[in-house]
N, C-alpha and C positions, 0 to 999 in steps of 0.2 A: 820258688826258685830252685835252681840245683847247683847241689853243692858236690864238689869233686862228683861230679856226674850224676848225682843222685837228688830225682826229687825227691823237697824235705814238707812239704806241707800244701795246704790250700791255698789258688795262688792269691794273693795280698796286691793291691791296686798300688798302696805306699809304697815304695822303693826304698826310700831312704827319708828321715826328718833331722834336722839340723837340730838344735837346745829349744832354740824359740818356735818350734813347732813349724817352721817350712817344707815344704815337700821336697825334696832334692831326686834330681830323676840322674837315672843308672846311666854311662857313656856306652857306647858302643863300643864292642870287644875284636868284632874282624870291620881292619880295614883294610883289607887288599883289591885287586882290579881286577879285569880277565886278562890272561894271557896276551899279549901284545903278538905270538906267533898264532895262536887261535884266531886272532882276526884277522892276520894277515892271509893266514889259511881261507876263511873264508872268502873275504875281499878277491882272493883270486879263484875262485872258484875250486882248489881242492878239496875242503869240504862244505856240505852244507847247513850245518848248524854248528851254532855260537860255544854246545855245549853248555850251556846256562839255563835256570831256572828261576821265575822269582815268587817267591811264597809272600801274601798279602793278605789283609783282613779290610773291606771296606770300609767299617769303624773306624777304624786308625787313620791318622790323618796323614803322621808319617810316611805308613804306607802308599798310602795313597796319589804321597807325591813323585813316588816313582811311577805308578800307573800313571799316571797325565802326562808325565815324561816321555814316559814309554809311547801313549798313542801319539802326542805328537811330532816325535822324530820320527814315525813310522817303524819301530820295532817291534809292534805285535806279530809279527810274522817272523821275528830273528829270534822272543824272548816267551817263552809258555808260563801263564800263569795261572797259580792257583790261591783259591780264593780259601779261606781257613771261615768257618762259621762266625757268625759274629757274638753270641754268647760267649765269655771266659769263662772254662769249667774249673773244677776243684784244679787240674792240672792244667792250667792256661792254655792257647789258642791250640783249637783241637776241629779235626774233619770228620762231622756229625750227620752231615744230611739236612743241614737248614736251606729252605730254598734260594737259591742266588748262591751259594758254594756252589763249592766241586766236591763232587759225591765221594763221600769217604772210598768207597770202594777201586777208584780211579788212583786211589793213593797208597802209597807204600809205607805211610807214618799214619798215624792216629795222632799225637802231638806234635807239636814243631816243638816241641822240646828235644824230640830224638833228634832233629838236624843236629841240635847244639850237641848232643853227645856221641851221637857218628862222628863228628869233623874235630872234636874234643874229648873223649872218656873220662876225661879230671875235668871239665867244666865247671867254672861256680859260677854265678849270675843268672840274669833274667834271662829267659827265650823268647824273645822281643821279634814281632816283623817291621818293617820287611828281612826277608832273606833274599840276596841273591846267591843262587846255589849253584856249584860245578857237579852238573851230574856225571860226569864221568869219572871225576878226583872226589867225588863223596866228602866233599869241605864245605864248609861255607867261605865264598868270597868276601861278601862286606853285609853287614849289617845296619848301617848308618845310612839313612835314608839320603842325606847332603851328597855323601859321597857320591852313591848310587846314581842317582840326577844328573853327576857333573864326569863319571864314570859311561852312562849314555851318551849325555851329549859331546862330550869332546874323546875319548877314547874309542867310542863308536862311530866317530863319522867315516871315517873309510867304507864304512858299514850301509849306513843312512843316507850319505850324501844329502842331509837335509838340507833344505833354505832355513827352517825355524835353528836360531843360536839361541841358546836359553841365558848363555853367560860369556855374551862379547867381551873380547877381552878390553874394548873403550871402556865399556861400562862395568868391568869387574868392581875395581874399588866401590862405585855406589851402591853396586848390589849387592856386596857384601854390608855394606855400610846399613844397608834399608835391612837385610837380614839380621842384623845383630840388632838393630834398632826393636823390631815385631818379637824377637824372640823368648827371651825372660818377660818382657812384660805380656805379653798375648799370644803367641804360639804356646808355651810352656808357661804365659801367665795364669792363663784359666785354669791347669792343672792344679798352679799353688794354689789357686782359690779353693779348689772344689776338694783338694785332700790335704788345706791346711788342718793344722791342729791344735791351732789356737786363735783364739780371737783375735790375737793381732797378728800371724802372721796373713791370716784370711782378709782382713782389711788391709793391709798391705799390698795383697796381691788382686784386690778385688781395685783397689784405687789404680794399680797399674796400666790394668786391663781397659779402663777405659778413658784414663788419660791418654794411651795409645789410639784407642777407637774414635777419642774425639781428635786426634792428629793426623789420623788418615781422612775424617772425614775432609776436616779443612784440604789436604793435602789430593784427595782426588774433586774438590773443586775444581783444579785447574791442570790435573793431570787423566791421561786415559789411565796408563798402566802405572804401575809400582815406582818403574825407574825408566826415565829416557822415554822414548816415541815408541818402543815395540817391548811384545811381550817378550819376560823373562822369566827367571827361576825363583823369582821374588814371587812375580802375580800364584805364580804355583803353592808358595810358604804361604801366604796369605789367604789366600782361597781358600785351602782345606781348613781352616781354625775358621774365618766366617761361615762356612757354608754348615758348621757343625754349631755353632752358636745359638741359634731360636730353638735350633730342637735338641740341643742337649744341655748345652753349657749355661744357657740360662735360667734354665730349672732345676737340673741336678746338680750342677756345681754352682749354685747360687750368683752366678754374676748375673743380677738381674736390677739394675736399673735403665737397661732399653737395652730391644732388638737391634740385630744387626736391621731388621725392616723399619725402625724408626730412624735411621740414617739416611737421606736422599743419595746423596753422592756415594757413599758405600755398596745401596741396594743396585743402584745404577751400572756399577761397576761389578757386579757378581749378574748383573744379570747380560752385559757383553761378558762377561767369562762364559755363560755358559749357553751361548748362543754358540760355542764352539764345542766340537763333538767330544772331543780328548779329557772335557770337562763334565761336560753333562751325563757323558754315559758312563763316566767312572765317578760319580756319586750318588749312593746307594740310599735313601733316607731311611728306608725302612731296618737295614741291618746298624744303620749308623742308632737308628732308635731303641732299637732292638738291643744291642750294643751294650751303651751308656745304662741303658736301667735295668741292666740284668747284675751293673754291680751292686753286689750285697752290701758292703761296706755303706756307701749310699743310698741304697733299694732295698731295703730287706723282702719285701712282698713283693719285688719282680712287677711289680703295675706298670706298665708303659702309658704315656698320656698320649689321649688322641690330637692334640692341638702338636704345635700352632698350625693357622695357615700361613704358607710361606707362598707370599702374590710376588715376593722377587725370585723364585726358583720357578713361575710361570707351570712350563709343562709337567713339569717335574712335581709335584702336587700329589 
């Protein structure tokens, strides 16, 4: 991490642990928006870009969910991104030349740590993606993937003019509700699992995770999406934690008493997600595997496993 600007060490996957050994993950340090005259700017044709950049790791789930955001409110053509390796080096997310990046050379940083200490020189913390970045004002706007998501779609519609609302405001309250619901126990559960540090906080966190997973099972019995009749920014928090579960989460971070493919109604439901393009083509298995077992903490020998097959990701195989 860096401290008053300065990286201090190899990066550490733990963040933080609490007495009884829980993993406690870092908050997000920028949260600001784009310029509200920047969009106005474009929206009227004065200029024609956003000025924005967003830096992303396919690994990350986080990240990830502003990519899905992103293709489906049609902002791939408003918002340029790039893709950071998906190996963690001694100095955290860095552009190397793995295939499916964007070629270091294409880049003006070797870490995304330097974003944090461009738009900061006294920075302390993690240099966490996503970024969305002001390439013109060399800052970081926001860091918080939540934000980001709800930054698209309701700050950018002038922008998008889309049909797709990720977060009506009928159905705020539930979406919020169903997101606070997935989040400590299974979005950020399977993390406590896999970098608790004690036996009980890992069963703790291991009992979470699929207390939840068997509450959505029940729970998409009789529903398509997350919340209400259409998709929202829930199906998006949920999707990227299942979609990473058989081939990561249930190996390396030990939550392993069933695949998300031993779920009927769950597999069911990840397989209309990604019968949609905004979904299927912004999940990456291979960096995503790549990824996870390159951490040393829990991989010392970097062995990636050939399995599983995943018959609910169909083409994606």
């Amino acid at each position: 991490m860096l401290v008053n600007g300065v990286w201090q060490s190899k990066w550490d996957p733990v963040q933080k642990k609490d007495e009884q050994g829980r993993f406690i993950r870092q908050s997000s340090a920028f949260r600001h928006t784009i310029s509200p005259d920047r969009i106005a700017a474009v929206t009227s044709g004065d200029i024609e870009t956003l000025g924005v950049k967003l830096y992303v790791a396919y690994i990350c789930p986080w990240a990830t969910r502003t990519l899905i955001a992103r293709s489906l409110l049609g902002l791939e053509k408003y918002i340029p991104v790039s893709i950071v390796d998906p190996q963690l080096s001694d100095s955290g997310w860095r552009f190397h030349g793995y295939p499916g990046s964007t070629p270091a050379k294409q880049e003006s940083i070797t870490y995304i740590h330097q974003l944090y200490t461009e738009a900061d020189p006294d920075y302390t913390g993690r240099a966490t993606v996503p970024v969305l970045w002001d390439t013109e004002g060399h800052r970081i706007i926001n860091n918080e993937s939540a934000d980001i998501i709800r930054i698209f779609n309701h700050d950018l519609r002038p922008v998008h003019n889309s049909e797709v609302d990720l977060a009506p405001e009928l159905l705020l309250q539930e979406i919020d509700s169903f997101n606070e619901r997935i989040y400590d126990s299974l979005n950020n559960g399977v993390y406590r699992a896999g970098f608790a540090s004690t036996q009980a906080a890992y069963n703790e966190a291991y009992s979470d995770v699929f207390t939840t997973l068997e509450w959505l099972e029940k729970h998409f019995d009789n529903h398509r999406y997350a919340v209400g009749d259409q998709l929202t920014e829930s199906d998006i928090r949920l999707f990227v934690t299942l979609a990473r579960f058989d081939v990561a989460y249930y190996g390396l971070f030990k939550t392993n008493k069933a695949q998300i493919g031993d779920y009927a109604n769950l597999s069911a439901y990840m397989g209309r997600l990604l019968t949609l393009p905004a979904f299927s083509k912004n999940t990456n298995i291979d960096h995503i595997k790549t990824g996870y077992y390159s951490i040393k903490a829990l991989n010392p020998m970097g062995i990636v496993p050939e399995g599983p097959e995943l018959d609910w990701f169909g083409y994606l195989k």
